[in-house]
Short mmCIF file of the C-alpha atoms (twelve columns), coordinates in Angstrom:
data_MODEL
# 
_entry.id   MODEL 
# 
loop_
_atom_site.group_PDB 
_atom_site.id 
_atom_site.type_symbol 
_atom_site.label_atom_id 
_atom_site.label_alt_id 
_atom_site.label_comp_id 
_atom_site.label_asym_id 
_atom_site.label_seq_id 
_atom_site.Cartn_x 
_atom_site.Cartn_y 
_atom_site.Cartn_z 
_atom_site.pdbx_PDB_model_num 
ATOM 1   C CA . UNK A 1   -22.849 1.604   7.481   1 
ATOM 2   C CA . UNK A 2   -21.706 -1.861  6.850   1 
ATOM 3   C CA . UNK A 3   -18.246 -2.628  8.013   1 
ATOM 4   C CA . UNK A 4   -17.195 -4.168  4.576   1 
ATOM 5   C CA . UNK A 5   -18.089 -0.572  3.192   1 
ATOM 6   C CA . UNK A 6   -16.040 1.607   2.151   1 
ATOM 7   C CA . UNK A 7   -16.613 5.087   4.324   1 
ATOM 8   C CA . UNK A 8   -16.613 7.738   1.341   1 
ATOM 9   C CA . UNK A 9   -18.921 7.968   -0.926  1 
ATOM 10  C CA . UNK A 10  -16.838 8.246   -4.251  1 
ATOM 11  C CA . UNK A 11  -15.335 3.916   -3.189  1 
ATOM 12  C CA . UNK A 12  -19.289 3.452   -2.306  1 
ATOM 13  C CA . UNK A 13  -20.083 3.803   -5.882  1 
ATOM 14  C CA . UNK A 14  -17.713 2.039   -7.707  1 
ATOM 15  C CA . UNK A 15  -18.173 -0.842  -5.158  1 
ATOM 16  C CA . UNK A 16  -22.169 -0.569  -6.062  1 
ATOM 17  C CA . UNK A 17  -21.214 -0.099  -10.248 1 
ATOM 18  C CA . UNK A 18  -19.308 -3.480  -9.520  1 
ATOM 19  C CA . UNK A 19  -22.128 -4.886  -7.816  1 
ATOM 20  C CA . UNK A 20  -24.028 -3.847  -10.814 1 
ATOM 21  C CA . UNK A 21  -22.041 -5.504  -13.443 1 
ATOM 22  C CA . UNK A 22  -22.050 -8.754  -11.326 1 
ATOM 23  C CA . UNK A 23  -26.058 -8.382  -11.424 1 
ATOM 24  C CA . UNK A 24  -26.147 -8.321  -15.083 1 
ATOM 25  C CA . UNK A 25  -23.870 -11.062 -15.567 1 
ATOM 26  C CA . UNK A 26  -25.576 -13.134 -12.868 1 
ATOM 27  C CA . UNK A 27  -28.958 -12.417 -14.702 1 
ATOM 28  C CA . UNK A 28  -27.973 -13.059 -18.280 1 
ATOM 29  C CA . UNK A 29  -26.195 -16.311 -16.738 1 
ATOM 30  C CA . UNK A 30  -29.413 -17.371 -15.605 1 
ATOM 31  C CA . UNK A 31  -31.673 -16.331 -18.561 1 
ATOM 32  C CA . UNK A 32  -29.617 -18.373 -21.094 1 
ATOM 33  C CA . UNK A 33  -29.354 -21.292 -19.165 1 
ATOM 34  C CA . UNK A 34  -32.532 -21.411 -16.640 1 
ATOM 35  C CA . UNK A 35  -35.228 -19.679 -18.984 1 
ATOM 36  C CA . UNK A 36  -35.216 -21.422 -22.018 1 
ATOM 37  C CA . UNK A 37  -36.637 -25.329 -19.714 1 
ATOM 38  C CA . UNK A 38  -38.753 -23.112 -17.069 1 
ATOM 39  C CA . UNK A 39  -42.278 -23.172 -17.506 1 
ATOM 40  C CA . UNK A 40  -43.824 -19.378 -18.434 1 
ATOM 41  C CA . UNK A 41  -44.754 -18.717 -14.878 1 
ATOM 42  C CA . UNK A 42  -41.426 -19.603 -13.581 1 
ATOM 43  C CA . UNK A 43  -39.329 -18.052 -16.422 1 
ATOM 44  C CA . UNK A 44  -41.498 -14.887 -15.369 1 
ATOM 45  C CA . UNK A 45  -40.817 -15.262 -11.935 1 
ATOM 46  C CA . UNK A 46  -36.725 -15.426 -12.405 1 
ATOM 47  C CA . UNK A 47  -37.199 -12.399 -14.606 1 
ATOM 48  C CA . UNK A 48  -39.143 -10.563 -12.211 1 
ATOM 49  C CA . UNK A 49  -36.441 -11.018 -9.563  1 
ATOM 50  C CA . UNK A 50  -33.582 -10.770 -11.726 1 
ATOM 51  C CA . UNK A 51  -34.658 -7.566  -12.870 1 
ATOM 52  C CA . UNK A 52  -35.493 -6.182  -9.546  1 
ATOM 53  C CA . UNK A 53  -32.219 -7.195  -7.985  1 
ATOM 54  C CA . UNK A 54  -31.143 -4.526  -10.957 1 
ATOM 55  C CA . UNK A 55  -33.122 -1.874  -10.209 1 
ATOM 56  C CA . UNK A 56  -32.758 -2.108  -6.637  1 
ATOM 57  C CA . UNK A 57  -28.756 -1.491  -7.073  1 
ATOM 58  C CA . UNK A 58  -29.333 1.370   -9.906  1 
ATOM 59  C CA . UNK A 59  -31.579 2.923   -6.762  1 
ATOM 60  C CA . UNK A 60  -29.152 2.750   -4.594  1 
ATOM 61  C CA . UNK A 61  -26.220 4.103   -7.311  1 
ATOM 62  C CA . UNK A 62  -28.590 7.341   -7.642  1 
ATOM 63  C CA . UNK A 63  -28.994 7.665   -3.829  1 
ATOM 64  C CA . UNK A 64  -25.149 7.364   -3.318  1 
ATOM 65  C CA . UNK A 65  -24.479 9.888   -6.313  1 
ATOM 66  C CA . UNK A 66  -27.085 12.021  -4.910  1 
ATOM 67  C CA . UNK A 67  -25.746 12.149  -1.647  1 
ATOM 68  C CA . UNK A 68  -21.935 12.806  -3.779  1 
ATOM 69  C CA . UNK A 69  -23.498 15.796  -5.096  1 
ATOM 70  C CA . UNK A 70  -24.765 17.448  -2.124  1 
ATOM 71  C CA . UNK A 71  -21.373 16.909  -0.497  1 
ATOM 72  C CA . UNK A 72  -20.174 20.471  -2.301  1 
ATOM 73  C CA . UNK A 73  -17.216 22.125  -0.926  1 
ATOM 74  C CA . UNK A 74  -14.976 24.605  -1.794  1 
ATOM 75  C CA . UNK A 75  -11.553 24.029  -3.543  1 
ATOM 76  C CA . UNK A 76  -9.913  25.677  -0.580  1 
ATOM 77  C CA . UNK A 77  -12.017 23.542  2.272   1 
ATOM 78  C CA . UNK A 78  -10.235 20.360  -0.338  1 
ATOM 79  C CA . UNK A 79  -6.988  22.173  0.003   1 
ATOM 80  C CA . UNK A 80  -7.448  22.292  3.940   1 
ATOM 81  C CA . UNK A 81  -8.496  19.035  4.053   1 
ATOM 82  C CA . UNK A 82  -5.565  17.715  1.710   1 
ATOM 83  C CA . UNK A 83  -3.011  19.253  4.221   1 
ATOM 84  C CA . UNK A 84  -4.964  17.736  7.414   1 
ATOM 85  C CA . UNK A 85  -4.444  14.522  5.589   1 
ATOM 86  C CA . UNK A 86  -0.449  14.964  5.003   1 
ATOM 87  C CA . UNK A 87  -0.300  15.685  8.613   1 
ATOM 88  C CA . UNK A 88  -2.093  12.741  9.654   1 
ATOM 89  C CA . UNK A 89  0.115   10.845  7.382   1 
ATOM 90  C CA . UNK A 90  3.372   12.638  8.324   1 
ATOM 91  C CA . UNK A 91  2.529   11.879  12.087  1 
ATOM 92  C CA . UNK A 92  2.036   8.446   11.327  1 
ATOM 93  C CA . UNK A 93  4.700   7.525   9.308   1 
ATOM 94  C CA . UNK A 94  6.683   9.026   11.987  1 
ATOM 95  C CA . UNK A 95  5.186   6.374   14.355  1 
ATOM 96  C CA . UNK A 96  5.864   3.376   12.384  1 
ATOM 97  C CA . UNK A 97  9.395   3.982   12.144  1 
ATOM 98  C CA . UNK A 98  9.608   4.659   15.619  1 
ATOM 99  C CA . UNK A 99  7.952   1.164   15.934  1 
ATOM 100 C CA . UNK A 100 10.002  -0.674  13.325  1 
ATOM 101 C CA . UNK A 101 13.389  0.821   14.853  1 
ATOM 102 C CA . UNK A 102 12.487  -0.217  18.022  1 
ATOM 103 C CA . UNK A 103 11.210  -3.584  16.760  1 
ATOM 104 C CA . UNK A 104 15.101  -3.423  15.190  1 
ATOM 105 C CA . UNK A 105 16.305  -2.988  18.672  1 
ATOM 106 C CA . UNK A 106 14.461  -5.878  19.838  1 
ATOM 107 C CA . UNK A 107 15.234  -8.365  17.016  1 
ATOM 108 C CA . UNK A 108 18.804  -7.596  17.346  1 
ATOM 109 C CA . UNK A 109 18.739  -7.681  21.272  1 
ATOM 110 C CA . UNK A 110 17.050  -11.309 21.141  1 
ATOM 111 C CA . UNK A 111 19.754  -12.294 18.260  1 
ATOM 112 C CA . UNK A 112 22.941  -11.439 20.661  1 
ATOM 113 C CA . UNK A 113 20.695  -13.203 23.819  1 
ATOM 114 C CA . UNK A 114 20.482  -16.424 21.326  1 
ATOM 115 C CA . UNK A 115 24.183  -16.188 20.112  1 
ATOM 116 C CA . UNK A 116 25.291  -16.090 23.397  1 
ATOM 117 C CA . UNK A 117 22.892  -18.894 24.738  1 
ATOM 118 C CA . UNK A 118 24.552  -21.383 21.664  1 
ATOM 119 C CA . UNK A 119 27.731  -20.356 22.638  1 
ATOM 120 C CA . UNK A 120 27.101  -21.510 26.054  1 
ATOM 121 C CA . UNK A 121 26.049  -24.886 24.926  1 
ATOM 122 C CA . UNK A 122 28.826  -25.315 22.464  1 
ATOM 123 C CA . UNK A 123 31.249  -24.707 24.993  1 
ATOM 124 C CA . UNK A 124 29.716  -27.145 27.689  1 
ATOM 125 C CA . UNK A 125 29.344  -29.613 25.211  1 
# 
């Protein structure tokens, strides 16, 4: 899997249908302007790829949804999977406010080291 993928296969899809739409528009870019001064053979030629670079994504939309619909499962193996996921999510929200108060601590404890530092120089000034 390529790391600018997304990992499920639902995100894979729609980022595949927007590849799609950016084929088409790419394609009937280059029809209107490139077709009508290329000779036959090359006009053929752009069409040819154009229209591969289509049905090569469509192939690959079908595989995706394919693989979508063999991924079946149960409403209650959802349900299960739903709470797994708040628990994950509790656990790590829990975490990051950990971090942030700590991080809290730290900005504040840096804050009273500086205020104390300029009061120093102030007063041996």
């Amino acid at each position: 899997m390529n790391a600018d993928q997304p990992a499920d296969l639902v995100s894979q899809v729609q980022v595949k249908t927007t590849d799609l739409c950016k084929s088409y528009y790419t394609a009937i870019g280059h029809l209107q302007l490139a077709a009508p001064t290329l000779e036959d053979e090359a006009r053929q030629q752009l069409v040819t790829d154009l229209a591969a670079e289509v049905v090569r994504i469509h192939k690959e939309i079908d595989g995706l949804v394919d693989e979508l619909e063999k991924t079946e499962s149960s409403e209650e193996s959802q349900i299960e999977r739903i709470h797994t996921l708040r628990a994950e999510n509790d656990t790590l929200t829990h975490q990051l406010r950990e971090r942030a108060t700590y991080a809290e601590r730290v900005r504040l404890t840096i804050r009273e080291d500086l205020n104390g530092l300029v009061a120093e120089l102030a007063s041996g000034v």
